[in-house]
Each structure stands twice: as C-alpha cells, then as structure tokens.
C-alpha positions, 0 to 999 in steps of 0.5 A, spaced: 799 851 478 799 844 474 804 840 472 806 840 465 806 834 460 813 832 461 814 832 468 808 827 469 810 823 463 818 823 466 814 821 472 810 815 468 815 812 465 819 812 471 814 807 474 814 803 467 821 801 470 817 798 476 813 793 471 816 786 469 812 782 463 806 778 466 804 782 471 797 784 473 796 792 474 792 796 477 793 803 475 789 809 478 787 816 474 790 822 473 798 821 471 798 813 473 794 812 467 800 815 462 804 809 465 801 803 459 805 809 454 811 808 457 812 800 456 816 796 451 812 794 445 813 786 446 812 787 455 806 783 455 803 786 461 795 785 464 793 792 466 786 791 471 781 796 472 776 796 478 770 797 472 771 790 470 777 789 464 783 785 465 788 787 458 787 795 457 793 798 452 795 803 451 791 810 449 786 810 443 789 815 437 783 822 436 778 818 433 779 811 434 776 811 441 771 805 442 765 810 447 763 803 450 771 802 453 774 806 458 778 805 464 775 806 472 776 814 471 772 814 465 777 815 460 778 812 453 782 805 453 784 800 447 784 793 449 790 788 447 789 780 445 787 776 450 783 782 455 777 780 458 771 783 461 768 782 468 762 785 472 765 791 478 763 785 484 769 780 480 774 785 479 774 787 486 774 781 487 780 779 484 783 785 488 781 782 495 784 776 493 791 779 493 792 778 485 794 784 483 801 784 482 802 792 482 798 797 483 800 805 482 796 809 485 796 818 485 796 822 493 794 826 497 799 825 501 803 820 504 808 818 511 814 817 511 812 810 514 808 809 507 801 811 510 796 813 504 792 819 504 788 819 497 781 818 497 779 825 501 779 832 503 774 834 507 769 839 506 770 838 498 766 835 494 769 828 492 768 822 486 768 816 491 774 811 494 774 807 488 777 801 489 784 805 493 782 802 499 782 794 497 789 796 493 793 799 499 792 793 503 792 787 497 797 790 492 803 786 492 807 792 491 803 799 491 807 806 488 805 813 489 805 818 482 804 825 485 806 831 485 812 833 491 807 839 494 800 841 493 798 847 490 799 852 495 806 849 495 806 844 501 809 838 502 805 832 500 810 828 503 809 828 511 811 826 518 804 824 519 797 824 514 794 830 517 789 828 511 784 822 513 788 815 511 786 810 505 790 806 509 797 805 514 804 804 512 801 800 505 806 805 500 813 802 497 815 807 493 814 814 492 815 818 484 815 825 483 817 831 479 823 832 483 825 825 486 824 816 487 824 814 495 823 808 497 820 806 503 822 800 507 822 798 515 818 804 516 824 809 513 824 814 508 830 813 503 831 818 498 833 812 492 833 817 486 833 825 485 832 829 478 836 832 474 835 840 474 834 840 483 838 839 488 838 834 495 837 841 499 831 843 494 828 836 495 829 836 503 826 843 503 820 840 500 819 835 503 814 836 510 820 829 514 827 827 515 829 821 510 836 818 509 840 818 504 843 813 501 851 812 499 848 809 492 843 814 490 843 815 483 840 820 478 833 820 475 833 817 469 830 823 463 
C-alpha cells in the first residue's frame, strides 16, 4: 500500500524546512524530489543532480516539459537563472570534494546509529547505486525521506541494517509519515511526531529503542 500525496508532501515540506538560501542540494528520487515545491518563492538555493545540472527549480507545468532536462532519476525538471550544466564525471566530482551542503536521500532502512541501507535488496533487479555512496560519506548533512514500514508492514528503522549498507552511521535526520528523529552521538532522538499518531504507535513501528526528549514538538501540518 503506497503512501498517499499528502502524506509524502507533509514529508517534503518537512525537509524544505532543513534548506537555508545559498545551499547546494542534492536531492534523491521518489518523495525527496517534491522538496524544491515547498520552498519560499524568493530562497535562492542550488539544487544538484548527479547528471550534471547545478540550479533545477521546481517541476514543469503539463506541457511545458523541456525532454532534453531531467533530473538523475529521469524526470522532468525546470531550471532557475544562473544553473549550469556539467558532464556525470564533474558532478560527482563536485560531490567527492565535500561541496554538497545537503543531501536528502529515500531508505531502505536506516540504524538507529544512522547507517544507510538504500541502494539494494538482493535477489531484485535493481537501477544502480547512483550517486548514494558519495553522498552519505560527502554531504555535509544527509536527511532520510521514507516511509516509517515497508510494505509488508516492518519497520524501516532498525537496530541493525539487515539490508546491505550504502554507508555507516552517515544519517542526520530521518523524516516519515508519522515522525522527525534526529540522530546524533550515535542516539536515536524522537525530535518531532505528527499529528493524528501516537508515541505508542510510532515506538510499536519502530524496529529500536529511541530517546524522547523533554522538548519534543508536533510535526508541522
């Protein structure tokens, strides 16, 4: 069962809050890819995609896509004054060399000590690793978008990745339907829950122990 649009553009807007004008960011598909919707109209902000544009806006009108510009996963994209266009080689270039400010990436699964499982599930065919590996380890901040279970209804955030890892403890900050954690010193911090559950519902979908925080706050609608 998929989440519905509401739900993942909660989610987006959620990670919108993370961007300060001026950054560079890299934005993964699926639910990440909506984040540039969510951003004030005047916040000049970089977005950077492993397939060589620097400065994507936000998604075209029907009709008005351009078929020669699209983002790493394919996908139409509009571009904002002063974006520029590189070869695949200089934009992971420019990952490797640590200038991406954020990166906001979607999981498999992710550890409560903030390790990365997103690039495989073994035995199903999959796109590739894309530029994931480069990101967890060079991002300056790197944020999960994901559902909180998969969709046999297990929880995504685990003690240990049972999944082959993209990279270890490189995760800041988890966003899902039901809740914002933080992850810092190697601890799972319950930040921010959504309206509509409960600490009980969230802990019970939840595959680890996390703390909870005496400044825990409700998740923005």
């Amino acid at each position: 069962m998929g989440m519905g649009i509401e739900a993942r553009n909660r989610m987006a807007k959620r990670a919108a809050k993370e961007i300060s004008g001026g950054m560079v960011v890299n934005l993964g598909i699926g639910i990440p890819s909506l984040v540039p919707n969510h951003l004030p109209k005047d916040m000049r902000v970089m977005f950077h995609a492993e397939n060589g544009i620097t400065g994507m806006g936000p998604s075209p009108e029907a009709g008005e896509e351009d078929e020669n510009l699209c983002n790493a996963g394919g996908f139409p994209v509009t571009i904002v004054p002063g974006a520029s266009y590189c070869d695949s080689a200089t934009a992971f270039g420019m990952i490797r060399r640590g200038k991406i400010d954020l990166s906001i990436l979607g999981s498999l699964q992710v550890s409560s000590k903030g390790d990365l499982a997103n690039w495989i599930i073994p035995g199903k065919r999959i796109p590739g690793m894309g530029g994931a590996m480069e990101l967890a380890a060079k991002a300056k901040k790197l944020i999960v978008l994901m559902n909180h279970t998969d969709k046999e209804g297990r929880p995504k955030i685990v003690q240990q990745c049972t999944l082959p890892l993209t990279s270890a403890e490189c995760v800041d900050m988890i966003i899902t339907e039901l809740a914002v954690f933080k992850i810092s010193g190697g601890k799972l911090i319950l930040a921010e829950y959504a309206e509509g559950t409960t600490i009980d519902e969230i802990a019970a979908k939840t595959g680890c122990s996390f703390q909870i925080p005496s400044d825990i706050k409700l998740m923005e609608q």
